[in-house]
C-alpha positions in Angstrom: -145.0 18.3 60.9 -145.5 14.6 61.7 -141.9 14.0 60.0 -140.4 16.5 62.4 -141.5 15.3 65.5 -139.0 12.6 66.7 -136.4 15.5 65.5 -138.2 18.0 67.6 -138.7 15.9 70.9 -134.9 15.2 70.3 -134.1 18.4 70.3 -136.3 19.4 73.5 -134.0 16.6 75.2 -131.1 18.0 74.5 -131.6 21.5 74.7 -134.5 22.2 77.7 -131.7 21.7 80.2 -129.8 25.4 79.0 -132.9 26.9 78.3 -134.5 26.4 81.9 -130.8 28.0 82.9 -130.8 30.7 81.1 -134.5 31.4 82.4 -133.2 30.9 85.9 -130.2 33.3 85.0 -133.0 35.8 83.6 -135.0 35.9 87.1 -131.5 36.0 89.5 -129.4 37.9 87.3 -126.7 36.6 88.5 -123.1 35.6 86.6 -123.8 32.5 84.0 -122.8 31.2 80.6 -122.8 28.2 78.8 -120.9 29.9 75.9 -117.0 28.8 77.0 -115.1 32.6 76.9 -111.1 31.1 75.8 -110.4 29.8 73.1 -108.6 26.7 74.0 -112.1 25.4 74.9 -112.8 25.0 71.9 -112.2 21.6 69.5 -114.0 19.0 71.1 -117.6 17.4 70.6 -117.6 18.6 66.7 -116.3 22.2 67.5 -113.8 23.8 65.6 -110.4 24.4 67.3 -108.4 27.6 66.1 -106.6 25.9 63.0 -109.2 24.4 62.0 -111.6 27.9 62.5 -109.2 29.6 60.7 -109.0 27.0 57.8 -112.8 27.4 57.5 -112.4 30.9 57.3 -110.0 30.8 54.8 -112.4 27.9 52.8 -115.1 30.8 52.5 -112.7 33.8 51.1 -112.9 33.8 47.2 -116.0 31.9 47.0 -119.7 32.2 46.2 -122.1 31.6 49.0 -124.7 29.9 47.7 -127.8 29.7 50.6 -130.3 27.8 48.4 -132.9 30.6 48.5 -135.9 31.5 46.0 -135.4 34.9 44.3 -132.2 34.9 44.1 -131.4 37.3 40.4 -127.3 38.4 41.1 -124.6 37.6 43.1 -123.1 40.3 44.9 -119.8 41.3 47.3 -117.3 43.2 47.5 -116.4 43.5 51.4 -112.9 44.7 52.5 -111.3 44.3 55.6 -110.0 47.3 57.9 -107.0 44.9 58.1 -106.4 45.7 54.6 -108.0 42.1 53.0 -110.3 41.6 50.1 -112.7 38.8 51.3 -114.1 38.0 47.6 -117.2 36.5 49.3 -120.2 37.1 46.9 -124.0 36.5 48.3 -127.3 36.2 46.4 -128.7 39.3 45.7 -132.8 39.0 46.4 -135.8 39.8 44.3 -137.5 40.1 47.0 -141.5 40.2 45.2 -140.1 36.4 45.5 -138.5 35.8 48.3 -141.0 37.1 50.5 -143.2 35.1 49.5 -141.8 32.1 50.0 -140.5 33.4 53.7 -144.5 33.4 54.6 -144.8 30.0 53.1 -143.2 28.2 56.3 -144.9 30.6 59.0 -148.0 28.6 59.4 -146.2 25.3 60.8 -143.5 27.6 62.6 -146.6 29.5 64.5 -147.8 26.1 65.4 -144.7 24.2 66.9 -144.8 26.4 69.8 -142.9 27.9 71.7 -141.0 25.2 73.3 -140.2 23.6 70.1 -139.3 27.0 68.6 -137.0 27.7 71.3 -135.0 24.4 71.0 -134.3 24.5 67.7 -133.0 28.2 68.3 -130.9 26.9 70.6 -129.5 24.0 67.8 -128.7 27.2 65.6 -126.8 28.9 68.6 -125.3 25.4 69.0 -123.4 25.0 65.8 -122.7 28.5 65.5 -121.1 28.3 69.0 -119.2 25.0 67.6 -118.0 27.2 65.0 -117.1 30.5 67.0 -113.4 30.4 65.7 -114.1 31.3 61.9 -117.0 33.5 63.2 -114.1 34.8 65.0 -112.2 35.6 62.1 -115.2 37.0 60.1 -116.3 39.5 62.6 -112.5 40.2 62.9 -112.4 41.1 58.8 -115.3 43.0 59.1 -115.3 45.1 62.1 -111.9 45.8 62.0 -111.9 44.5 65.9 -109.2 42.9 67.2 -108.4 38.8 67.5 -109.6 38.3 71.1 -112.3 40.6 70.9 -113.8 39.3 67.6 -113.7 36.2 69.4 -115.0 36.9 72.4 -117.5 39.9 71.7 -118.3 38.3 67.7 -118.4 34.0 69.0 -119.8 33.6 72.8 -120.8 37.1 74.1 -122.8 37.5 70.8 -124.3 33.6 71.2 -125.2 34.8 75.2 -127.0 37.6 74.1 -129.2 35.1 71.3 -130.2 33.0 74.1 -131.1 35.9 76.7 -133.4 36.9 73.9 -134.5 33.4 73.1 -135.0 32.6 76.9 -137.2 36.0 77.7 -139.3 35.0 74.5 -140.5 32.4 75.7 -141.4 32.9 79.3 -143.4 36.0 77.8 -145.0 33.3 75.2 -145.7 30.5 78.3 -147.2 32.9 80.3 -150.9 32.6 79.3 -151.9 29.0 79.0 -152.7 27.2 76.1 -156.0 26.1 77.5 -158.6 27.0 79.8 -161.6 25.7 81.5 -163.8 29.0 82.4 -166.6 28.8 84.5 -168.8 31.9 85.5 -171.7 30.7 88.5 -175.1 31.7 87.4 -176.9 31.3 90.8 -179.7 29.1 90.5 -179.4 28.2 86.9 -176.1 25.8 85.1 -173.3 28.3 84.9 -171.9 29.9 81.9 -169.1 27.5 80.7 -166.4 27.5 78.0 -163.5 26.2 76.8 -160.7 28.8 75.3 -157.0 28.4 73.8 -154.8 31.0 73.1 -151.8 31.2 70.6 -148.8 33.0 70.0 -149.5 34.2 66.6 -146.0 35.8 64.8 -146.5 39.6 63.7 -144.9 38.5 60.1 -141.6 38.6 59.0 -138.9 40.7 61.1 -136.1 42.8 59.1 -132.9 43.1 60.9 -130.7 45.5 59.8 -126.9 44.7 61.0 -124.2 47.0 62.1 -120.8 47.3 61.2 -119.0 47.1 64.3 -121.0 44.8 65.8 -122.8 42.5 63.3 -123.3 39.4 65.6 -123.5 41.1 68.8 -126.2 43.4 67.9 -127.3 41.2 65.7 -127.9 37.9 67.3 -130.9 39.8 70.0 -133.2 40.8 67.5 -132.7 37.8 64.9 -133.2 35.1 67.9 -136.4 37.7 69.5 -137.8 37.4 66.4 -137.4 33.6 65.1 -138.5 32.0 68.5 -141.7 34.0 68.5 -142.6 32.9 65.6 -141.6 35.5 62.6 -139.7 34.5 59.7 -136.6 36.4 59.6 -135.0 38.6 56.7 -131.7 39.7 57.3 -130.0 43.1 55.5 -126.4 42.8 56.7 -124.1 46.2 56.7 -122.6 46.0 53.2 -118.8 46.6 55.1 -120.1 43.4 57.4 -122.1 40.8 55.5 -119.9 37.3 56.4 -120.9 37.2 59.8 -124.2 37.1 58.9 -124.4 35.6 56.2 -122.8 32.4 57.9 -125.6 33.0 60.5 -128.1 32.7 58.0 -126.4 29.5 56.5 -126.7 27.7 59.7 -130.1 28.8 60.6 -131.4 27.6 57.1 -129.7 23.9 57.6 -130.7 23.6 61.1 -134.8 24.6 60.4 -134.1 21.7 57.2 -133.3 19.3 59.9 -135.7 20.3 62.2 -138.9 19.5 59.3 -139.4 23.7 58.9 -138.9 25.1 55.9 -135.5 26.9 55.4 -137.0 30.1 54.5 -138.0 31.3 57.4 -134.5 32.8 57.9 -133.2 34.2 54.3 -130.2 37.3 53.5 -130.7 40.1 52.2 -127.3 41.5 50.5 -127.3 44.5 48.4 -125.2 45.6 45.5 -122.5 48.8 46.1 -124.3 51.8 47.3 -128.2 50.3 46.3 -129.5 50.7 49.5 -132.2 48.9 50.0 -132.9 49.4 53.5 -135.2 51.9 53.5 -137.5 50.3 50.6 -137.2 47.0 52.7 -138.4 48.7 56.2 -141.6 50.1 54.5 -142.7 47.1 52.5 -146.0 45.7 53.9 -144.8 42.7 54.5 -142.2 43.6 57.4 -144.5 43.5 60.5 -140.7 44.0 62.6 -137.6 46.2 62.2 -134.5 45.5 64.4 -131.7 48.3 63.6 -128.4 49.5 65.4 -126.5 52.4 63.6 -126.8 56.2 63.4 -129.2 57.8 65.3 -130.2 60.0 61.7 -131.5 56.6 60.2 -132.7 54.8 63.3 -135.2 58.2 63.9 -135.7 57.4 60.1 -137.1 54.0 60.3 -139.5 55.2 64.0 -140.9 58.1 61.7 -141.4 55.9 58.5 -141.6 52.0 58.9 -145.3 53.0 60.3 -146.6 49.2 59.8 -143.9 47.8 61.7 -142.9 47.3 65.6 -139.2 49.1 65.1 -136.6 48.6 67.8 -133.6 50.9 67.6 -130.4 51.3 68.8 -128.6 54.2 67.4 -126.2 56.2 69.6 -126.0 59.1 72.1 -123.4 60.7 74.2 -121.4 58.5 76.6 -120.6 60.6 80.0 -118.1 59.9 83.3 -118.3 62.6 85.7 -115.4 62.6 88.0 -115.9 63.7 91.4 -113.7 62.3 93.9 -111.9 58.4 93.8 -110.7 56.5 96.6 -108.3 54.8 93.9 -107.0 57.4 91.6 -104.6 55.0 90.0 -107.5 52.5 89.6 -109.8 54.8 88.0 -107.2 56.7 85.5 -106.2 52.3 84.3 -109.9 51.7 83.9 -110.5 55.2 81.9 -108.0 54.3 80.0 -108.9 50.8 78.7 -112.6 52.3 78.3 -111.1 54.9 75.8 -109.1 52.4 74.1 -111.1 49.5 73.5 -111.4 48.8 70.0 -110.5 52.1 69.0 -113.6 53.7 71.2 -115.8 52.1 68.1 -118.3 51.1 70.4 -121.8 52.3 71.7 -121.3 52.5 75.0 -117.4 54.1 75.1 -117.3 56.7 77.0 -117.1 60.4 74.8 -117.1 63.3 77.2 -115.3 62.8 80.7 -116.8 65.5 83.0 -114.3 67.3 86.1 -114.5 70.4 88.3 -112.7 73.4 87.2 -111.1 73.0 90.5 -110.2 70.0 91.2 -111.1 66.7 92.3 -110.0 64.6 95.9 -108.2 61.8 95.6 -105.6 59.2 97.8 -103.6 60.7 96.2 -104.1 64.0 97.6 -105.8 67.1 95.7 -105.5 67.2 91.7 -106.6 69.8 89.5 -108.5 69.5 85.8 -105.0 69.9 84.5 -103.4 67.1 86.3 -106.5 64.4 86.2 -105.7 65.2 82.4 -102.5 65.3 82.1 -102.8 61.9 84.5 -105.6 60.1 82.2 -103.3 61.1 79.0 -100.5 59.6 80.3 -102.0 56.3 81.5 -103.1 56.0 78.0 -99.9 56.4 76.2 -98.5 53.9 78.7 -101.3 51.0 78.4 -100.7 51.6 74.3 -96.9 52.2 74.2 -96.1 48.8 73.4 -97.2 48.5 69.3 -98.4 44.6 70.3 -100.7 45.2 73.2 -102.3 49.0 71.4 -102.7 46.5 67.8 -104.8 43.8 70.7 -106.5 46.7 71.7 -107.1 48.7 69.3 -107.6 46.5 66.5 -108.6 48.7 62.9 -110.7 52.0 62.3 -113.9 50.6 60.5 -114.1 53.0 57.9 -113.3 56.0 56.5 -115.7 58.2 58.4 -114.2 57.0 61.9 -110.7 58.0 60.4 -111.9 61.4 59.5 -114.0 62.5 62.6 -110.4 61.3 64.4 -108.5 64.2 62.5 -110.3 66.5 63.1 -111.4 66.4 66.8 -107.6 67.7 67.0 -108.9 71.0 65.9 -112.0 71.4 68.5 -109.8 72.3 71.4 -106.8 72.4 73.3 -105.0 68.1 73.0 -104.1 66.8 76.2 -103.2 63.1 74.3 -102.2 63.5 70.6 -103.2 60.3 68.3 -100.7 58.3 67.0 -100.6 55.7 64.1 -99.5 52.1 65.0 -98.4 49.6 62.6 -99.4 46.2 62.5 -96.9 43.7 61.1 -99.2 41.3 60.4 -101.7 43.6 58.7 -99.5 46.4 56.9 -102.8 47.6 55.2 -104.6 48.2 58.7 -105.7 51.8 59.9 -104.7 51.6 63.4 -105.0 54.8 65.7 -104.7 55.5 69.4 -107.6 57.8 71.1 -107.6 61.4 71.1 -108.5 63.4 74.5 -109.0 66.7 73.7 -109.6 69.9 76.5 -113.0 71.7 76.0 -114.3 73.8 78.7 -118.4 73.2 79.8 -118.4 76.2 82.2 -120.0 78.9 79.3 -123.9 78.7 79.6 -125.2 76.2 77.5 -127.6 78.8 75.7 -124.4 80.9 74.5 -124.7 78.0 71.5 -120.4 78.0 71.8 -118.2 76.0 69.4 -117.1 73.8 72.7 -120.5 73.2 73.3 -121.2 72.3 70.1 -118.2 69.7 70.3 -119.2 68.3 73.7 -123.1 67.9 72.9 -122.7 66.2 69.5 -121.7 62.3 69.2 -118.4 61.9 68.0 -118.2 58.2 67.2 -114.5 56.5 67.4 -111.5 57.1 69.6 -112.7 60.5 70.2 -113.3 62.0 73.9 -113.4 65.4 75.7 -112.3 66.4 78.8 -114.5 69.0 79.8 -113.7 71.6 82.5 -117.4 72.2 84.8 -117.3 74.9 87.5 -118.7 72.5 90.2 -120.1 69.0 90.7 -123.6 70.6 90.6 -122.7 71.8 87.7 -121.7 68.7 86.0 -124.9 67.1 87.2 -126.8 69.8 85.5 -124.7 68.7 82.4 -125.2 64.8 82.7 -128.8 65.7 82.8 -129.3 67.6 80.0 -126.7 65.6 77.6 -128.9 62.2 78.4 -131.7 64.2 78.3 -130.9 65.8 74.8 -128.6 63.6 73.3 -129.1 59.8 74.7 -126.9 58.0 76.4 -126.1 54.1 76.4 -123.7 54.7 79.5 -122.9 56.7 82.3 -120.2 56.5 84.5 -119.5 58.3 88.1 -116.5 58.6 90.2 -117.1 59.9 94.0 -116.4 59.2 97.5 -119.3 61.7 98.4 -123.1 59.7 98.9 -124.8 62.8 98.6 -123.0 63.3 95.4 -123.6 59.6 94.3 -127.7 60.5 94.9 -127.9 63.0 92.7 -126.2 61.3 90.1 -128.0 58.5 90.3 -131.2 60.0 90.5 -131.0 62.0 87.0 -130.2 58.4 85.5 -133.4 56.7 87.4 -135.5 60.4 85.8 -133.5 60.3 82.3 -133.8 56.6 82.0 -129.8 55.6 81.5 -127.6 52.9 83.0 -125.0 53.9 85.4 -122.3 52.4 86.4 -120.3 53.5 89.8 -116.5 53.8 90.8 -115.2 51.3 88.1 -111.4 50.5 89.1 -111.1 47.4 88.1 -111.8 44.7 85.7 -115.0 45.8 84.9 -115.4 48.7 82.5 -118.3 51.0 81.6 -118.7 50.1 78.1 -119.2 46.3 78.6 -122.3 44.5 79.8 -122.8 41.2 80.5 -126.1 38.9 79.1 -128.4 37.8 81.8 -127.5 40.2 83.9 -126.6 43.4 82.6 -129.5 45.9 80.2 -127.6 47.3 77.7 -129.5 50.5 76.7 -132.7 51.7 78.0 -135.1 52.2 75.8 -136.0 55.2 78.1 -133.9 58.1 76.3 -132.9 59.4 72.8 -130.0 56.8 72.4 -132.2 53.6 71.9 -136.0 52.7 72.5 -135.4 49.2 73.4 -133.2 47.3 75.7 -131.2 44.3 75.2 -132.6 42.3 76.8 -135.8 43.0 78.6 -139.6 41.1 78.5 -140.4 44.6 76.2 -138.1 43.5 73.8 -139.6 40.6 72.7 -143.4 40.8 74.4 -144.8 42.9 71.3 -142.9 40.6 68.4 -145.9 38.3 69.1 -149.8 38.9 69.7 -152.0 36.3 71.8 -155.1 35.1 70.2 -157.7 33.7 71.5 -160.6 30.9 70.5 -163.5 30.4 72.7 -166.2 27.4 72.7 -168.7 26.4 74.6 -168.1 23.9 76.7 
């Protein structure tokens, strides 16, 4: 360690400045980011501006990424993009009898650095990454299928925010017992009982993060950065569609802990051959004291039933719901719908999936509309936001997979289509599965115990640019509805149109009981299934859909375990 200390104090000088504001963004919650959102930002100060992003990028295609790790017995790859590109990246493939191993090796000197120290050189990994967020850009692009601007934005400095939130929550849970104390009980008459105690943050072991497909860095970054700054070593099991991103994480993590006087293995890949699966034997080893994992809600209930000798936080997926009461913006709230729908293809966790309006009607400025019209309304504001082939291809970006494509066509058949999907080429990507969202007419009125096939429809996640209109009798009704879906089936959002406070009450009393975040009378630039680090929770942790938060002190609070040696003074 004594080699590492000028590096470290360095380190602490450069970096203790963002991480006491992103503590101080933690505590007011209020709008900050030292992750630059536009592109142009970027190329100064050893940053990589977009040609030179997208030349790195296109350095890494073809190639074998070597990481330098122990174990390593194959070399393994074949990722494709949605945009219709082989990326001919191979990885090491792990024996992992060795490579675990040698993760515990470097835990010991990790453990004792600290938590300041630990934190900083987080923050050097989120540094270069950040310097780097145009080929990350173009990674998470090729691998999620999302769009340019989004890959950028969501995949490079939204991604980075959410690292440090995690990083910056870590350690003011680590700081807050001393490292020392005096303690001095008064024994009347006699010398009192004295004693000197310390107390460390002492890692669980090493974490396993599983990555996602749509998300790799976003939901990544939270649990890698939770996990590394308290003190774990870190394996990370990318989704075999979405390795680069990671992988390139992984890269820079190793060099910067090198640097830093750690050793490197403290952060190692885990990359799989086609359809091994390793997932489940790496959850239940021994040696995996953590599991973070966002997917499908069969596998996340999995790993909280199996991975017994782990802490497992999960975020798998529920059923998104809008309940539309009344608007004083009709116009507003159909544009904001709309873009909620469309964003990249509805592939997110928090789109909205089942929009729930009164049989009768709803009030408007407008004037009165019926469930038909608000519709027929919604319908047609999509088709005109995505009418233009450019602005739906910026929008939409690719379907991820196969699965998405399929649960698309046939959502046509579950009920009456209000908005019909349509394929939209992209001339730059002729390869690319590009689809505009389906809203299809299902009526919620039947009682839910008659088990009917619109029930079935509305209650069950339907994961892409899916979403059902569904027809209540009243707004009591539709609260009984919200209830039970979060309830039931999870949700990650919930969103509520009304003009009516009593109305707004009830709503947002059965998200305070059922645990889910709602957001109110959304008409402008701010949609539903977006949240914002240091500010905004994404998930819960209180209902079926996920059993953490991102980012809250019980994320990262039980990744760590405070120990205690006493002495007499």
């Amino acid at each position: 360690m004594a080699a590492a200390e000028p590096t470290a104090h360095a380190l602490i000088a450069q970096h203790r400045p963002t991480l006491d504001q992103a503590l101080e963004a933690i505590r007011t919650r209020a709008y900050w980011s030292p992750h630059p959102e536009h592109p142009k930002a970027y190329g100064e100060n050893g940053s990589l501006d977009a040609a030179a992003g997208k030349a790195a990028f296109d350095a890494v295609l073809n190639t074998r990424l070597d990481l330098g790790q122990p174990g390593t017995d194959d070399w393994v790859g074949g990722e494709v993009s949605p945009y219709g590109i082989e990326l001919g990246v191979t990885y090491p493939h792990a024996d992992v009898d060795t490579l675990l191993p040698a993760m515990r090796a470097g835990q010991r000197a990790w453990r004792d650095a600290g938590p300041e120290v630990r934190a900083v050189v987080c923050l050097e990994i989120l540094k270069r990454i950040s310097d780097r967020t145009h080929e990350f850009a173009h990674a998470v692009m090729h691998t999620s299928g999302q769009a340019f601007m989004m890959a950028f934005q969501a995949g490079g400095p939204h991604a980075q925010d959410r690292g440090l939130e995690a990083i910056a929550y870590a350690y003011a849970e680590q700081v807050r017992t001393p490292g020392t104390a005096e303690w001095s009980k008064p024994q009347g008459k006699r010398d009192p009982l004295a004693m000197t105690k310390t107390f460390t943050a002492v890692p669980r072991g090493i974490a396993l993060l599983i990555g996602c497909n749509t998300f790799p860095t976003w939901n990544g970054y939270p649990g890698l950065f939770a996990s590394l700054s308290t003190g774990n070593a870190v394996l990370v099991k990318p989704h075999p569609r979405a390795v680069l991103p990671l992988a390139l994480t992984v890269g820079v993590a190793r060099e910067v802990l090198a640097a830093a006087g750690f050793d490197p293995n403290l952060v190692a890949l885990a990359a799989e051959r086609p359809g091994e699966g390793i997932a489940k034997t790496l959850a239940t080893r021994p040696e995996i004291r953590i599991v973070d994992y966002t997917g499908s809600t069969s596998f996340g209930d999995w790993l909280e039933a199996h991975a017994r000798q782990a802490q497992v936080y999960t975020e798998k997926a529920g059923v998104n719901t809008v309940v539309v009461h009344s608007t004083a913006n009709y116009k507003g709230m159909l544009a904001n719908l709309a873009f909620s729908l469309s964003l990249y293809s509805g592939q997110m966790c928090t789109t909205p999936q089942n929009l729930l309006v009164p049989r009768d009607g709803i009030r408007t400025d407008e004037g009165a509309r019926t469930f038909d019209e608000v519709v027929a309304d919604l319908a047609r504001s999509v088709d005109g936001l995505l009418g233009d082939d450019a602005r739906a291809n910026a929008l939409l970006g690719a379907i991820v997979n196969p699965d998405v494509k399929a649960r698309l066509e046939a959502a046509a058949s579950l009920g009456e289509v209000a908005l019909a999907s349509r394929e939209v080429s992209n001339p730059e990507f002729p390869d690319a599965v590009v689809r505009t969202p389906v809203i299809v007419k299902l009526d919620g009125a039947r009682k839910y115990w008659e088990g009917t096939d619109d029930e079935a429809a509305y209650m069950g996640e339907c994961f892409g640019p899916v979403s059902f209109a569904v027809a209540v009798d009243s707004a009591a009704d539709a609260v009984d509805l919200l209830r039970r879906t979060v309830r039931e089936k999870g949700a990650m959002t919930v969103g509520a149109y009304t003009t009516d406070a009593e109305f707004e009450r009830a709503v947002e009393e059965v998200c305070l009981e059922e645990a889910a975040q709602l957001s109110l009378n959304l008409t402008g630039g701010v949609y539903v299934n977006q949240t914002a680090a240091f500010s905004d929770f994404h998930g819960s942790g209180g209902n079926p859909a996920a059993n953490a938060a991102l980012t809250d002190g019980a994320f990262v609070a039980n990744r760590f375990r405070m120990v205690e040696v006493r002495r007499d003074a």
